[in-house]
C-alpha positions in Angstrom: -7.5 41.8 -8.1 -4.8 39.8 -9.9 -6.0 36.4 -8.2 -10.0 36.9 -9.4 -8.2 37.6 -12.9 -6.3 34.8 -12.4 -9.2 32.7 -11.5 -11.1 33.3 -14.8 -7.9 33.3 -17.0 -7.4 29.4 -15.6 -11.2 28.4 -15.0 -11.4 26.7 -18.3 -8.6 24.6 -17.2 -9.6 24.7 -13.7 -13.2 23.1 -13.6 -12.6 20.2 -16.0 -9.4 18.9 -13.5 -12.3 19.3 -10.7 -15.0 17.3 -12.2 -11.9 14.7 -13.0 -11.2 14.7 -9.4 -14.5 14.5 -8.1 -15.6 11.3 -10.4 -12.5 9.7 -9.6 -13.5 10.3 -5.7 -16.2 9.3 -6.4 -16.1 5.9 -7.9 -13.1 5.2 -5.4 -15.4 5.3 -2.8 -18.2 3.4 -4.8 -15.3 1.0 -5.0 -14.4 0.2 -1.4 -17.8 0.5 -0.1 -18.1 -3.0 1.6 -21.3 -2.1 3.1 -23.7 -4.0 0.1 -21.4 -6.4 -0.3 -22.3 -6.9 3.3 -26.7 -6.6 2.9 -25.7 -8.7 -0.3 -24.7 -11.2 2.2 -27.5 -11.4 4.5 -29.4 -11.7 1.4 -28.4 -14.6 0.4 -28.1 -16.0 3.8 -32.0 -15.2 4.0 -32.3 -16.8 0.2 -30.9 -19.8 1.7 -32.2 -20.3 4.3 -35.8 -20.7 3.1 -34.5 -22.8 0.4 -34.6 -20.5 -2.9 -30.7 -22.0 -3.3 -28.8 -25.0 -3.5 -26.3 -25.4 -1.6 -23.8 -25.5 -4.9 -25.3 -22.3 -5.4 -25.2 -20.6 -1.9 -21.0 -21.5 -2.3 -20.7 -20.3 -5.2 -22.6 -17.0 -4.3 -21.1 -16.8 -1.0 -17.5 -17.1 -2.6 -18.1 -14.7 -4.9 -18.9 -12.2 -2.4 -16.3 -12.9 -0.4 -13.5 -12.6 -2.3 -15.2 -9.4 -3.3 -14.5 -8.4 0.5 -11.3 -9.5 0.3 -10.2 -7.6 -2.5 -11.7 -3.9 -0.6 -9.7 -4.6 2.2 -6.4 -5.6 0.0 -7.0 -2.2 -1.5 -7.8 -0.3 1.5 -4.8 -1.2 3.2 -2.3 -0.3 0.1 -3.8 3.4 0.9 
């Protein structure tokens, strides 16, 4: 009885930590989701290859991108 008493006593303190929690989970994994990065890629692999970009642009694009990559998997491995 004491812990449902509990429960409601500390809910209002209780469900805002949660939602915290849950964004931040949220937009971590938003965050080190490589996988558009990836269709991003192909993209503009397929943009450049039926010559919608100029080379100067594909590099700069494809740079871009790439150190996107680079920067998920720096965080990643900190975890």
């Amino acid at each position: 009885m004491a812990l449902i008493v509990d429960d409601i006593i500390l809910a209002p303190i209780k469900f805002p930590v949660w939602i915290c929690k849950k964004l931040s989970e949220s937009a971590e994994k938003e965050m080190t989701d490589d996988s558009s990065i990836h269709e991003d890629l192909l993209e503009l692999q397929m943009r450049y290859e039926l010559g919608e970009l100029s080379d100067e642009e594909y590099d700069r694009q494809e740079t871009r991108l790439m150190e996107k990559l680079e920067e998920i998997r720096k965080y990643k491995e900190e975890d």
